[in-house]
C-alpha positions in Angstrom: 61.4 -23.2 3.7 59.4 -19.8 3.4 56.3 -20.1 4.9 53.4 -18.3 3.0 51.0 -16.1 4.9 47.3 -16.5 4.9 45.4 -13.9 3.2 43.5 -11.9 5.5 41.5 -10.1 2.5 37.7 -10.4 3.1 35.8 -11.9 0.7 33.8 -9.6 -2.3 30.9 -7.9 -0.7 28.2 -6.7 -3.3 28.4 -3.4 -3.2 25.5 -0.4 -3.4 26.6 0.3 -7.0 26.5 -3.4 -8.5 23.5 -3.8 -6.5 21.3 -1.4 -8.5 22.9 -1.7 -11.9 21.5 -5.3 -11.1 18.6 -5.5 -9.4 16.2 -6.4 -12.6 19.0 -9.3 -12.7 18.7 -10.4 -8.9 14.8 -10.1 -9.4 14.5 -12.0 -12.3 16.4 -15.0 -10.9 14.2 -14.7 -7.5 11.1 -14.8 -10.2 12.6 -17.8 -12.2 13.2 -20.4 -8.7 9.2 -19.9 -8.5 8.8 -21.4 -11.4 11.1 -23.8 -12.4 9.2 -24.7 -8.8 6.4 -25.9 -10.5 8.1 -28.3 -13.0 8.7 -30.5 -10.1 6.0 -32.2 -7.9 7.9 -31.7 -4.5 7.9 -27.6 -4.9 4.8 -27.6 -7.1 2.2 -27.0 -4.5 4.4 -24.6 -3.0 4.9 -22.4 -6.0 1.4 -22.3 -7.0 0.6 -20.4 -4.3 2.9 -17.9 -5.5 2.4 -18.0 -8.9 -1.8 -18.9 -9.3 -4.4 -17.1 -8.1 -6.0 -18.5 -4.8 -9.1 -19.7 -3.4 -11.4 -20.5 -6.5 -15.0 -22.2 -6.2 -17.1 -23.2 -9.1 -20.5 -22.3 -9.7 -23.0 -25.3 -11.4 -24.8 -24.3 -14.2 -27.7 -22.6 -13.7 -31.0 -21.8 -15.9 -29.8 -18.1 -15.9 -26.1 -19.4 -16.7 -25.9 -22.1 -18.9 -22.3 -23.1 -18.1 -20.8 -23.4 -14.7 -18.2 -20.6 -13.6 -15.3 -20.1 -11.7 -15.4 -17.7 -9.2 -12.9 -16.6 -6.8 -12.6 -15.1 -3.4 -9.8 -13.6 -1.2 -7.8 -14.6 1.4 -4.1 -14.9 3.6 -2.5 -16.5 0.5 -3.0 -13.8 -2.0 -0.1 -11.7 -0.2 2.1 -14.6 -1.5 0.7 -14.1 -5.5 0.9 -10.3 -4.4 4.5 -10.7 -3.8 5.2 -13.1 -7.1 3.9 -10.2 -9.3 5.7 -7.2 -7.2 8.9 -9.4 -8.5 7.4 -9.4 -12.1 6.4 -5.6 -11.8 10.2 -4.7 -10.4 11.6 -6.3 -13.4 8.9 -4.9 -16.1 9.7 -1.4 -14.2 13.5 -2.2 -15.2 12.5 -2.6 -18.7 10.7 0.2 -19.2 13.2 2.2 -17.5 16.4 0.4 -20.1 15.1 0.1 -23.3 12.8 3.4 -23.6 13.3 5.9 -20.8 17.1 5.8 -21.0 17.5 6.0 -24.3 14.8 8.9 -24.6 16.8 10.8 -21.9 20.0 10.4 -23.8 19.1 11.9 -26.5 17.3 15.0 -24.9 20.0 15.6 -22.4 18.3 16.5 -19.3 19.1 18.1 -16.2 18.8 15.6 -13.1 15.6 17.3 -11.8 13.9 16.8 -15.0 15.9 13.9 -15.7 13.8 12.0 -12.2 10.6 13.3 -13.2 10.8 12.5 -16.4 11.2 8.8 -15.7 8.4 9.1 -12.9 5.8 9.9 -15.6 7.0 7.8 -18.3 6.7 5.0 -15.5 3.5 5.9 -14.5 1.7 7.0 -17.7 3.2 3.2 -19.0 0.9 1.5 -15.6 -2.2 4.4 -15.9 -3.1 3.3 -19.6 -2.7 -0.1 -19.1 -4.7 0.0 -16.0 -6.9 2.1 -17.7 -7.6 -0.1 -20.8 -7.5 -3.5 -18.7 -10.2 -2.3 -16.1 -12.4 -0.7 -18.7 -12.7 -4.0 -20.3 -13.8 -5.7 -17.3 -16.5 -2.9 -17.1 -17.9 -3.9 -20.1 -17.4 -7.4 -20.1 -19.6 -7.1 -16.9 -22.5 -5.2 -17.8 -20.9 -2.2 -15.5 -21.3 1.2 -17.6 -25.5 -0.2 -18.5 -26.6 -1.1 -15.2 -24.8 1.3 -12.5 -27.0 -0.4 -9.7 -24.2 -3.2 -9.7 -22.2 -1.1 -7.9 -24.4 -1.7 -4.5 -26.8 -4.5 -5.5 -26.4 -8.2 -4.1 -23.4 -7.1 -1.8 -21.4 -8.3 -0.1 -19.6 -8.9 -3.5 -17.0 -11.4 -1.7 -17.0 -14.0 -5.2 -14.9 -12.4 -8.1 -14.5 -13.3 -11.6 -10.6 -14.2 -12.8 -10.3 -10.9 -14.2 -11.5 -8.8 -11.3 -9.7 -10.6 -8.3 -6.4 -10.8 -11.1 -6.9 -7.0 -11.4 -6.8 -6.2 -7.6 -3.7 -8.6 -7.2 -1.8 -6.7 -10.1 -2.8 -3.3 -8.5 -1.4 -4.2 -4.9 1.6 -5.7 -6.7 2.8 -2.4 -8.5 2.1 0.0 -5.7 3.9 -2.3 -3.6 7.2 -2.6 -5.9 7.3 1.1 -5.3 8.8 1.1 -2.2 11.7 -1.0 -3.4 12.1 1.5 -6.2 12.6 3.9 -3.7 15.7 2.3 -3.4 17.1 0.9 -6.8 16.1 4.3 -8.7 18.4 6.6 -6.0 15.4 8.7 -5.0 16.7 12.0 -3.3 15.5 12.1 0.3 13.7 15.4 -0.2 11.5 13.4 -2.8 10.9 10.1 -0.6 8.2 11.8 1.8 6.1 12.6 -0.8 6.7 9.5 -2.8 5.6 7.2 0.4 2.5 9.8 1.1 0.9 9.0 -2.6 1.9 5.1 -2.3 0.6 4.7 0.8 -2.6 6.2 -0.5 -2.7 3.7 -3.3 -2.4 1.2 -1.2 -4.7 1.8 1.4 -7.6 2.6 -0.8 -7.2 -0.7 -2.8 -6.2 -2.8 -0.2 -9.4 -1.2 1.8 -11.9 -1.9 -1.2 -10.4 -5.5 -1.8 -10.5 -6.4 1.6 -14.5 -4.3 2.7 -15.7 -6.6 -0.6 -16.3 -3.1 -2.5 -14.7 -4.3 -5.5 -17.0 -3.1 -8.0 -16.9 0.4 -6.8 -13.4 0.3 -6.1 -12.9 -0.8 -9.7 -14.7 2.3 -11.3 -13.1 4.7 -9.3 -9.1 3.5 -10.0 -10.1 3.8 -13.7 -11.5 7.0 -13.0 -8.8 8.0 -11.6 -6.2 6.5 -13.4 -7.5 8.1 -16.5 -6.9 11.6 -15.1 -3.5 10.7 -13.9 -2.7 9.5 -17.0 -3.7 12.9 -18.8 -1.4 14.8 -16.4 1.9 12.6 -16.6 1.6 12.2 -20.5 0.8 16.0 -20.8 4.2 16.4 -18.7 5.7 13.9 -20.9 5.2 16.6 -24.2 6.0 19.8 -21.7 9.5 17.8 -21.0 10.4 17.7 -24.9 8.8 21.0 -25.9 7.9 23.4 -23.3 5.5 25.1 -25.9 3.0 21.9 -24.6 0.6 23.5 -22.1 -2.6 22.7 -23.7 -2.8 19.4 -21.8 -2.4 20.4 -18.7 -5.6 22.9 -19.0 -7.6 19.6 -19.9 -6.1 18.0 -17.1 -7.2 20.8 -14.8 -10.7 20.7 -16.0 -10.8 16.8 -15.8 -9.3 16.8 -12.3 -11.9 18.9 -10.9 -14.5 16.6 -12.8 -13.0 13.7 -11.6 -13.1 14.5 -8.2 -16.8 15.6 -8.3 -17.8 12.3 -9.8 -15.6 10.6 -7.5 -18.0 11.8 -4.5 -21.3 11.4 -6.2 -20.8 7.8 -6.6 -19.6 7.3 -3.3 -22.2 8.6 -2.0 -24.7 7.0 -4.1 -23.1 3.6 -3.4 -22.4 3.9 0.1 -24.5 6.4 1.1 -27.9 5.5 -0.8 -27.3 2.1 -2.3 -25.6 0.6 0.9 -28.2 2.6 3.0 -30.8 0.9 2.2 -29.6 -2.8 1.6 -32.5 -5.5 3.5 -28.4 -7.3 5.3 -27.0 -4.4 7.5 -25.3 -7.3 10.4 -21.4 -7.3 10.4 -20.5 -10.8 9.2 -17.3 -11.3 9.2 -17.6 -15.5 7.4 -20.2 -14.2 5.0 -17.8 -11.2 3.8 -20.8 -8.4 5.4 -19.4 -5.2 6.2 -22.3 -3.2 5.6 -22.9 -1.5 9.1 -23.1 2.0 10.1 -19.6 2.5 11.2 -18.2 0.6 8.2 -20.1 3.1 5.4 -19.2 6.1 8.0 -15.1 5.0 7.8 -15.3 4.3 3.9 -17.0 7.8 3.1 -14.8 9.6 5.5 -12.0 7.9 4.1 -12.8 8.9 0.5 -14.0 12.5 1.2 -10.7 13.7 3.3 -8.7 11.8 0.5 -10.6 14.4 -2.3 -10.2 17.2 -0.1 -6.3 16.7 0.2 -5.4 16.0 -3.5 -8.1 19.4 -4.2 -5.6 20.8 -2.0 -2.5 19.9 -3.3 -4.1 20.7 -6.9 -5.2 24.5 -5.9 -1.5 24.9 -4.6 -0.3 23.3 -7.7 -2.5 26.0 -10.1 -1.8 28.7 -8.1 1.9 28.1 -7.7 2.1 27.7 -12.1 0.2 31.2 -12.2 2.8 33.3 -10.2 5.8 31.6 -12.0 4.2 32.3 -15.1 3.1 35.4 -14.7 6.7 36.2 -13.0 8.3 35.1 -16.3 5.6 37.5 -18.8 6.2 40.8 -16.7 7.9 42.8 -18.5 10.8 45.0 -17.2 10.5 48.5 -16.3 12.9 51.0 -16.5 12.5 54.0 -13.7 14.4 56.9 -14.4 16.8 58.2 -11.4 15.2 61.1 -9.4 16.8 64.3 -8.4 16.4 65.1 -5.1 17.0 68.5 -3.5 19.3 68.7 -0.7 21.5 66.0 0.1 20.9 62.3 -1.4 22.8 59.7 0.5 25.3 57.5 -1.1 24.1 54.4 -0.8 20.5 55.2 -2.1 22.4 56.5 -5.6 24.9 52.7 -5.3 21.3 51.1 -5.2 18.9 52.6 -7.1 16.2 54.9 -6.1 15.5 55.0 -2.3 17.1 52.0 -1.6 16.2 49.7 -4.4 18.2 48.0 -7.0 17.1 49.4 -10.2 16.2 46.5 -13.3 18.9 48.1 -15.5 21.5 48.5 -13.0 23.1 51.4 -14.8 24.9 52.3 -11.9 27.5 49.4 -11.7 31.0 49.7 -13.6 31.0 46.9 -15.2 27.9 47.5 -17.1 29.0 51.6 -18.1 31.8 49.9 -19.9 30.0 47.3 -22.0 27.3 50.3 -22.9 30.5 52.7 -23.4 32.0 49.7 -25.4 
């Protein structure tokens, strides 16, 4: 009898490739055992967490509100409802990226460097307007844009409605599915520095005004913020399809500055003034009181070198778009060759004049024959 031999092959391994045609498909599944977990009383506690927002208290009616309220602060279990909605923001990214970006970028054939940028902005513009439009509404729902003194009044501001503390969570959640993005979009290496620089950014500021109980004037300034931003990638969005689109980015310019100034003058007035002069200036850590020295110090610091650096970056930016345009509007000029007396060395006449390679190059071969041609 012939005695078979046992395979030695190794099982399938999921390779790099299937891994990111299929991540939205991995993600989704991860997304879906949370809650199928809540159709079944053993897992239902546990996927609450993940899935509901946390630590809620209600308000009894009052004679200045007639109803009672729910009201909602923070605390260790929101980074489990932060990491739900990173799942649900990976697989919205995917969606974006399939059925619009793809197909846009198909039809316009670009190159791979504008190919990356141009689903950077079309990703981003997507999560600026709805940020935009979703945290305006809470401003007005809440009385924000008529009474600016909310911004510093009655802190610490540790209770939040649904829709603020839903905001924040949603916020966290998307600037923390960048960093896995990193890795299912292929970024090149030479981009990943500066991609972790602006995340990081994101999420330090939000996380820092969640966490300090500044909510309310972390709130105005995203949509501040996120308004500009939204300009600038949608403006890059037209340049990408017709390069004849410039006018927004002039806007832009003009709003950028604006945006930082205003971003200053109401930190200041919050932290600076507002803050300042608050009657509770004890750290309390139970109560949710930051509003000491040090804290309003490290906040305006914070905000200040953070305007400085993107005013940076932005003046580097301008100036870097003026040389290359004016490079490309300068016209070429044609300098006639000079006789010199005495002897001219040879290499000055292969080059040009004194050394210099002409704009006509006259004196190659190649191009005496297609003018003798």
């Amino acid at each position: 009898m012939a005695i078979r031999k046992k395979s030695t092959k190794s099982p399938p391994v999921l390779s790099h490739e299937f891994i990111l045609q299929n991540h939205a498909d991995i993600v989704s599944c991860v997304a879906m055992v949370f809650l199928l977990g809540l159709m079944f009383e053993i897992t239902a506690k546990a996927s609450i967490i993940f899935v509901t927002l946390q630590y809620n208290v209600t308000l009894p009616a009052t004679e200045q509100a007639a109803e009672s309220a729910s009201l909602y602060y923070y605390g260790i279990k929101d980074l489990a409802t932060v990491f739900f909605y990173m799942l649900v923001a990976i697989i919205i990214h995917a969606i974006i990226q399939e059925y619009v970006l793809d197909k846009i970028n198909r039809r316009m054939h670009f190159s791979k460097t504008k190919h990356s940028k141009f689903n950077e902005s079309g990703q981003l513009s997507a999560f600026y307007l709805f940020s935009c439009i979703w945290g305006t509404f809470i401003l007005i729902s809440e009385n924000y844009i008529s009474d600016p003194t909310i911004l510093w009044r009655a802190y610490p501001h540790n209770l939040m409605t649904f829709q603020m503390k839903f905001f924040y969570i949603a916020q966290l959640a998307y600037w923390f599915h960048a960093f896995p993005e990193l890795y299912f979009q292929k970024t090149k290496k030479e981009d990943i520095p500066r991609q972790l620089v602006y995340i990081g950014l994101y999420l330090f500021h939000i996380a820092g005004a969640y966490l300090l109980n500044l909510n309310h004037l972390g709130l105005v300034l995203l949509v501040l913020h996120y308004f500009v931003e939204f300009l600038f990638h949608i403006s890059r969005l037209f340049y990408f399809s017709d390069e004849k689109y410039q006018k927004g980015f002039s806007l832009w310019a003009v709003l950028f500055v604006l945006g930082r100034l205003l971003t200053l003058i109401l930190s200041v007035l919050t932290v600076g003034f507002g803050l300042a002069r608050a009657e509770n200036q004890k750290l309390d850590f139970s109560a949710g009181n930051f509003n000491v020295l040090a804290v309003r110090i490290a906040v305006l610091a914070s905000i200040c070198i953070t305007q400085a650096f993107m005013m940076w970056k932005f003046i580097n930016f301008q100036l870097r778009r003026w040389r290359e345009h004016s490079t490309f509007q300068a016209p070429t000029v044609k300098k006639k060759p000079t006789v010199t007396k005495g002897r001219s060395s040879r290499k000055g006449t292969e080059n040009g004049v004194n050394g210099t390679v002409t704009s006509n190059g006259a004196d190659s071969p190649r191009n005496r024959k297609e003018k003798s041609s």
